[in-house]
C-alpha positions in Angstrom: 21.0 -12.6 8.9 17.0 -12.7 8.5 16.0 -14.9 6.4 12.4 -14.4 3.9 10.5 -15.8 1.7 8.7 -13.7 -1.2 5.3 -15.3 -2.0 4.2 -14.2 -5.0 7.0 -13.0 -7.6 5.0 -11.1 -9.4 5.5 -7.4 -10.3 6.0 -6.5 -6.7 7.3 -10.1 -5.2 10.7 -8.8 -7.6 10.7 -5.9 -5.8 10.8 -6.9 -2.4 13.2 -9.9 -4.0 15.5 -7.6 -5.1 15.7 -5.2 -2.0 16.1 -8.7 0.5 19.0 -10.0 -1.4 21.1 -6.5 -1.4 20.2 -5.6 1.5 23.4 -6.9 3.7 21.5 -8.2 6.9 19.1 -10.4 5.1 19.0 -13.4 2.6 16.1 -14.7 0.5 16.0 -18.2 0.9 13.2 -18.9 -1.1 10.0 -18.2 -3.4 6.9 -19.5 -3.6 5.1 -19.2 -6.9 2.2 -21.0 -8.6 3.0 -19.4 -12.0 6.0 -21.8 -13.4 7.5 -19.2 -16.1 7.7 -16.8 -12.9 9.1 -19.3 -10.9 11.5 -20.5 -13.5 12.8 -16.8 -13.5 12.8 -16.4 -9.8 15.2 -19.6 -9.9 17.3 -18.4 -12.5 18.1 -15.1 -10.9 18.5 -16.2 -7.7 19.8 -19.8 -7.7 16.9 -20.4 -4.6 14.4 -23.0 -4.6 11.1 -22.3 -5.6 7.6 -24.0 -4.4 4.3 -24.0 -5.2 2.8 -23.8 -1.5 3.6 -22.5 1.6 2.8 -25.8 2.9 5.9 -27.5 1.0 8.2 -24.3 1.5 7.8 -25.2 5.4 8.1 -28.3 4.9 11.7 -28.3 3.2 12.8 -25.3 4.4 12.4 -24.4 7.9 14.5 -21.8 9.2 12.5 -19.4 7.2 12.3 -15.8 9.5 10.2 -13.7 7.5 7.3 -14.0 5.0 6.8 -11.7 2.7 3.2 -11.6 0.9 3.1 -10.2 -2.5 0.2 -12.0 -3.8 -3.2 -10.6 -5.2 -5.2 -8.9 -2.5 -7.6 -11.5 -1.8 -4.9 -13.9 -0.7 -2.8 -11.6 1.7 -4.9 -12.2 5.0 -5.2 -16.6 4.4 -1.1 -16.7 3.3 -0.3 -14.2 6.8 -2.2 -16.8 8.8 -0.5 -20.0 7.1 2.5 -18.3 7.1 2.1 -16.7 11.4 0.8 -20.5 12.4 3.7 -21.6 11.4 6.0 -19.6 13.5 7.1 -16.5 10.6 6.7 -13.0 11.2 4.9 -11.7 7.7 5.2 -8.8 5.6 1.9 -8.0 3.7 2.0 -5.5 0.8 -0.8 -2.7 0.5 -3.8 -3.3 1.0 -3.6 -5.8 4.2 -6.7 -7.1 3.2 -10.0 -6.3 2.2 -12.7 -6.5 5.3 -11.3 -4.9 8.7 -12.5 -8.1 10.5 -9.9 -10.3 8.6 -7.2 -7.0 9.3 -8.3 -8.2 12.9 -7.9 -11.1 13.2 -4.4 -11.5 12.0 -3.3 -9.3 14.4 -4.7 -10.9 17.4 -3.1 -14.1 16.0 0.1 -12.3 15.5 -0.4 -11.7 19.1 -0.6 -15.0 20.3 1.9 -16.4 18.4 4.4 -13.7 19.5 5.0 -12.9 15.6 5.0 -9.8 14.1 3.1 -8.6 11.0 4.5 -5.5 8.6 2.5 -4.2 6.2 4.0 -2.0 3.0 2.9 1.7 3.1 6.0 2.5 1.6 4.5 6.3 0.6 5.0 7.5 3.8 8.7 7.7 3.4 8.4 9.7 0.3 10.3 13.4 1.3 6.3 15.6 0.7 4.7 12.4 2.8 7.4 13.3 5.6 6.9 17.2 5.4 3.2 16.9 5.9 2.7 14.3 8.7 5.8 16.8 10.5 3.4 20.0 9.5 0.3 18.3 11.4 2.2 16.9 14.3 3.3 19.3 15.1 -0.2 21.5 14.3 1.3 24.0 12.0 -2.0 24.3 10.1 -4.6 25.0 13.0 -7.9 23.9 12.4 -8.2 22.4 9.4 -11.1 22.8 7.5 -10.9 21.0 4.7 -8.6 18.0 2.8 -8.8 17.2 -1.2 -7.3 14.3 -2.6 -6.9 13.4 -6.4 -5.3 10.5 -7.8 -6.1 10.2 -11.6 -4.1 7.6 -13.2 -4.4 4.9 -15.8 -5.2 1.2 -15.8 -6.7 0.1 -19.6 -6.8 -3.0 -21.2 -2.7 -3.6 -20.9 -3.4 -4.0 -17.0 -6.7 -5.5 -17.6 -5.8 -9.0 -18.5 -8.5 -11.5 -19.4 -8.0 -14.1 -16.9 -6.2 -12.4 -14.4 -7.3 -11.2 -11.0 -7.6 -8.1 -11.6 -10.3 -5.9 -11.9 -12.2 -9.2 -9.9 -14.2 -7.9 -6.9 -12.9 -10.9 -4.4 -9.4 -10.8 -5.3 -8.8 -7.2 -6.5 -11.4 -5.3 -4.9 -11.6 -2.2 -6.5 -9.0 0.9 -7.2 -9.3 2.1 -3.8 -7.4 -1.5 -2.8 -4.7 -2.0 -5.4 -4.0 1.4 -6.6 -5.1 4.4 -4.0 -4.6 2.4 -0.7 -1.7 5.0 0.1 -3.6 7.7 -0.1 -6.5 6.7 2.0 -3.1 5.4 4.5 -2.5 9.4 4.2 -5.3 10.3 5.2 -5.7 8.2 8.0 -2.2 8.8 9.1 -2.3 12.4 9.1 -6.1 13.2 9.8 -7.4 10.3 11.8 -10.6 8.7 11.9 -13.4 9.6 9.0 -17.2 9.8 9.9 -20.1 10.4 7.6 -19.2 9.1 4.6 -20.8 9.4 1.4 -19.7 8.2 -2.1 -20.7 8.0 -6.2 -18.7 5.8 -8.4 -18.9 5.1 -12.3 -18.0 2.3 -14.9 -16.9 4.3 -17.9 -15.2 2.2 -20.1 -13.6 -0.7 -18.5 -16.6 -3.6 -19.6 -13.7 -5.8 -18.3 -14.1 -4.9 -14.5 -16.1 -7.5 -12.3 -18.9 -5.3 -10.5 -15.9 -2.7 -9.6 -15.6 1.1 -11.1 -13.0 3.0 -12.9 -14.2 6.2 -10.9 -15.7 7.6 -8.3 -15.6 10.1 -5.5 -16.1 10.1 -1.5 -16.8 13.1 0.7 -16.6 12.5 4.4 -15.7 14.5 7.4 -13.3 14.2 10.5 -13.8 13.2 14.0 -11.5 15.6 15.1 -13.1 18.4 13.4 -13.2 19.5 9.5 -14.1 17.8 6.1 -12.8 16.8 2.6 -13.2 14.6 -0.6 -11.5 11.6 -2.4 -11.2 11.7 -6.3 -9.8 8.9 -8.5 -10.1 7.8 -11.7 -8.0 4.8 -13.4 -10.1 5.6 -16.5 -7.3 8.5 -17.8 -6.4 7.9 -21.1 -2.4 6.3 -22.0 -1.0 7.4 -19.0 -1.3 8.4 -15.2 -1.9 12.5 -14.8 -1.5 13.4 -10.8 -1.8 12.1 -7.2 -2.3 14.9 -5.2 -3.7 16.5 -1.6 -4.5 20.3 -0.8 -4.6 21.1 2.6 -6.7 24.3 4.1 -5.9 24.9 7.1 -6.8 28.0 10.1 -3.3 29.0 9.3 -2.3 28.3 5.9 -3.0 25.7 2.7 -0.3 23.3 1.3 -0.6 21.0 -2.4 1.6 18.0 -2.5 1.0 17.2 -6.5 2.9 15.5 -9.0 2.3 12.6 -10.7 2.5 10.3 -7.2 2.5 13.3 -4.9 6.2 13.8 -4.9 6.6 17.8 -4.8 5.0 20.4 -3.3 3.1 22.5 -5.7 2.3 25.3 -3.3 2.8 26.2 0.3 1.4 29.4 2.2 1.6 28.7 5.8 2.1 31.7 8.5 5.2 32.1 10.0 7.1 29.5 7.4 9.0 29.8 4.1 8.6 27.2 2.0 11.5 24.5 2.5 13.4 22.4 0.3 12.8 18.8 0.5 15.3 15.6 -1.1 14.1 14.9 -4.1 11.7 11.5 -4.2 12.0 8.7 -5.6 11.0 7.6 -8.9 7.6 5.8 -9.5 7.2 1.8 -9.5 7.9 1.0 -13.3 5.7 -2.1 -14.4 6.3 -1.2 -18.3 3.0 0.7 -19.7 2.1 1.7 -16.2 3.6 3.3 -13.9 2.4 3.1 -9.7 3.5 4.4 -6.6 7.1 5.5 -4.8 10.1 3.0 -4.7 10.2 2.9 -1.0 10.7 -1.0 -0.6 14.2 -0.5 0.3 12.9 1.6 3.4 10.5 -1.5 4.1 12.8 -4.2 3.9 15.2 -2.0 6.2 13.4 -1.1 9.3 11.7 -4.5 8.8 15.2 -6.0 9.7 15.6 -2.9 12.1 12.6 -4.4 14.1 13.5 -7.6 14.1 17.2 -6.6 15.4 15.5 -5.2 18.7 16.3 -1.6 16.8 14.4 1.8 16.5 12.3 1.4 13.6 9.9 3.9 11.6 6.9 1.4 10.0 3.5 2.0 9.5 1.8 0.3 12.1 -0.9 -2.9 11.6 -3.6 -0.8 13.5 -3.2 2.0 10.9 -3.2 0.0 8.4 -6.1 -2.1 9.2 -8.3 1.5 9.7 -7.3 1.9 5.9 -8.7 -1.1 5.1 -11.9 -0.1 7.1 -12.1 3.0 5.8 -12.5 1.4 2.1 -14.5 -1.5 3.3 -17.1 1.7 4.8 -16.7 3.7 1.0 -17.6 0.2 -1.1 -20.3 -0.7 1.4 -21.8 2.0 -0.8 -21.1 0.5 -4.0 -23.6 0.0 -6.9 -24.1 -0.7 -10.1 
């Protein structure tokens, strides 16, 4: 059995929570959170002990395998340290952090300390996610010439809490972090490396953001040849709209759409019909808002998969830490 610890039981700390204690290899032995309603919750449900630190977690429970970070952005890369020094491979939800350097320096301690660090990208195991990275693998596409992506969603006031982190540029960082961090994974993952970057971004009506925007727009090209753009807004009125990414290719064009880029909305590539893919799962539902795939039981699997000495299919640090780089490189250009 691996035994975690969820730091953070948050929105997403219940989700990994919930996938570690059904899953049948694992056990969560404990939570750490600072919040004591939250806590009091977490103990209720689970009948685990709950702490305030890390530091006291280690200190009364020590067989503790796995750390899972679910904590606001800003915190992810000091916890994984804490947590790797003191001999637990870590599992850091989306974004790993928010400067490459700190992405960097993790690893290299992960290194030393012969731990391992997982980070949660769980929308590459979403069915269109799996279809596309298969289609440029295997270079079904040809050249491609150019790559749109569009994720319009909404975060208002509900999300917006006075007091909370976020919308606060050092522990949220922007949209880019906590909402669209997939999607620049996607690119990354299936594109590689971006080069020439330029970017716009707007405040529209979201007075309760810290020096961050509710919109904006990058435009870049690949190293490996071709170009494309990055839309979002979190300033749609009631409700999210789409996440989505048009492909044009030598050799055909493909649209993954949907609300969270679960279906594909067109597909026109030579020599191919258009298949069927398993349906996706539903959407993260955090009440008046609604965020990316369900995947965590995928995570939490080949987590334990990797630990077992088994095959395992996980987003690696190095590609996530480019993510990270790539939107440290966009809000370099950040004004206001």
């Amino acid at each position: 059995m691996i035994r975690f610890a969820v730091v953070g039981f948050g929105h997403i700390g219940r989700r990994h929570a919930e996938e570690i204690s059904s899953h049948p290899d694992s056990v969560l032995s404990a939570i750490v959170e600072i919040d004591e309603e939250a806590g009091a919750v977490a103990a209720g449900k689970y009948s685990i002990p709950v702490f305030n630190t890390l530091e006291s977690l280690f200190a009364q429970v020590p067989d503790i395998d796995v750390v899972n970070v679910c904590t606001p952005n800003g915190l992810h890369i000091p916890l994984a340290i804490e947590a790797i020094r003191a001999g637990c491979h870590v599992v850091v939800e989306k974004p790993m952090g928010l400067y490459r350097k700190d992405c960097d320096e993790l690893i290299w301690l992960a290194k030393e300390y012969n731990r391992q660090v997982f980070c949660v990208l769980q929308n590459r195991y979403s069915p269109p996610s799996q279809f596309i990275n298969r289609m440029m693998t295997e270079n079904r596409l040809g050249k491609i010439y150019w790559v749109a992506i569009n994720c319009y969603w909404n975060r208002d006031e509900r999300y917006y809490i006075p007091g909370s982190w976020r919308g606060t540029l050092d522990m949220d960082g922007g949209p880019l972090y906590t909402q669209f961090s997939h999607f620049i994974d996607l690119l990354y993952w299936n594109f590689g490396p971006l080069k020439n970057i330029g970017a716009r971004f707007y405040n529209n009506n979201h007075p309760y953001l810290e020096r961050l925007e509710d919109t904006g727009s990058f435009w870049f090209e690949f190293e490996r040849g071709g170009a494309g753009q990055f839309n979002w807004s979190t300033a749609l009125y009631d409700s999210n709209l789409e996440s989505s990414i048009t492909i044009i290719g030598e050799k055909g064009t493909i649209k993954a759409g949907g609300q969270y880029m679960d279906k594909i909305d067109f597909f026109m590539v030579d020599g191919m019909d258009q298949p069927v893919l398993e349906p996706s799962l539903p959407p993260n539902d955090y009440g008046h808002w609604k965020g990316s795939a369900a995947n965590h039981a995928f995570v939490i699997d080949n987590i334990i998969k990797a630990l077992h000495g088994e095959r395992y299919d996980m987003a690696s640090v190095e590609d996530a830490a480019a993510s990270v780089g790539i939107i440290e490189e966009v809000y370099k250009l950040r004004k206001f």
